[in-house]
N, C-alpha and C positions, 0 to 999 in steps of 0.2 A: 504494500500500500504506500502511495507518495502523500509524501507532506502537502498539504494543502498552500495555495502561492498564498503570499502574504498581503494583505490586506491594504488598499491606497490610503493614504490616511486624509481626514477629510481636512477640505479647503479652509485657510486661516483668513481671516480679514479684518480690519483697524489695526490695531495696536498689535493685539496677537501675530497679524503679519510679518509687521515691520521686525517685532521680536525673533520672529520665525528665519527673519532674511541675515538678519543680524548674526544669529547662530551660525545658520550655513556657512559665509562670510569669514566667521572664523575658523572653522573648519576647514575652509578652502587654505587661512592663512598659514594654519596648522600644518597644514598638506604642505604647503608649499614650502617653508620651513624647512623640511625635509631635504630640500633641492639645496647641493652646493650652489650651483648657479646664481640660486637667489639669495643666498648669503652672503657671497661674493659680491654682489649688482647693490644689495642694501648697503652693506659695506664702503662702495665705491659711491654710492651715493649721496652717503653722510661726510664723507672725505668731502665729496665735490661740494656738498654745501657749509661745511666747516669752511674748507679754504677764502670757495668765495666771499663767506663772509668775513673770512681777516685780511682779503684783498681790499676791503670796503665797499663792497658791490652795496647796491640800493635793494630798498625791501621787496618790490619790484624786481629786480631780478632773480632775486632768493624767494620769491612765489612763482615766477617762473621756473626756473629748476627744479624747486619741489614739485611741481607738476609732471613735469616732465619725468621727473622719479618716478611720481605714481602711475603716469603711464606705463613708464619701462616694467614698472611690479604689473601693470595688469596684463601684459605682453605675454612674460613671464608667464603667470599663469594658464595665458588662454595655450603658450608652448607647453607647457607643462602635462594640460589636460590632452592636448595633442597625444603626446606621447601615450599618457595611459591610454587612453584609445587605441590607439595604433601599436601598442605593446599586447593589449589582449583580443584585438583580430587579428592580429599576425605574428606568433609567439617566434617562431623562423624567420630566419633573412628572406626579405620578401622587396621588390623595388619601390611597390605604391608606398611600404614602409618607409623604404631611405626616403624615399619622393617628399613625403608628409612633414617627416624628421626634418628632412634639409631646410623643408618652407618655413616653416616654424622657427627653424635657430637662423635664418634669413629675415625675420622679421624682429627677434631681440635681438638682432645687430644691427639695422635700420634705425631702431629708438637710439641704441650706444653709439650710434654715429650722430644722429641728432642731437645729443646731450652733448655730446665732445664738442660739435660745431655753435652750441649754445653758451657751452662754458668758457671756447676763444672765442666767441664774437663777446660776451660780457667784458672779458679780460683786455680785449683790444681797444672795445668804444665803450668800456663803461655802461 
């Protein structure tokens, strides 16, 4: 006899929601935690907003940056969920694998070159 599938759980909404999205969220950040990668990228992007701000960059720029942090973290994760994905449909060397993989770390190094071109344009014109 099989286990009966597990049951959808019902729809949240107000507050319960928000709480509900809140959870996942960190779950997600939890997950991601995991990843050198993003340890690394947090890392590098506490550097890049330390410095700039003992270069005397404007608060303006240092929201800019941070933003652009939080991008590069959502990048991150949407690479991140890639992978799982494409790690459990395709457990073997498979190409659409590489294929997916590749797009994925082609796109957190798109943001890491935006940030770098962000951080010399601040450094040069203030």
């Amino acid at each position: 006899m099989t286990a009966p599938a597990p049951q959808k759980p019902p729809r949240k909404s107000g507050f319960a929601h928000f709480l509900a999205a809140a959870s996942y969220s960190a779950g997600g950040l939890r997950r991601l935690s995991r990843e050198s990668a993003f340890r690394q990228e947090a890392a590098f992007g506490a550097l890049a907003l330390a410095g700039l701000a003992l270069w005397g960059a404007s608060g303006l720029a240092l929201i800019g940056l941070a933003g652009l942090i939080l991008l590069l973290i959502a990048v991150e994760a949407l690479n991140t969920a890639l992978e799982v994905l494409v790690d459990h449909l395709s457990p073997g060397w498979s190409q659409f694998a590489k294929d997916a993989k590749d797009l994925g770390s082609l796109a957190v190094v798109c943001v890491l070159g935006l940030i770098g071109l962000y951080v010399l344009g601040v450094l040069i014109w203030g």
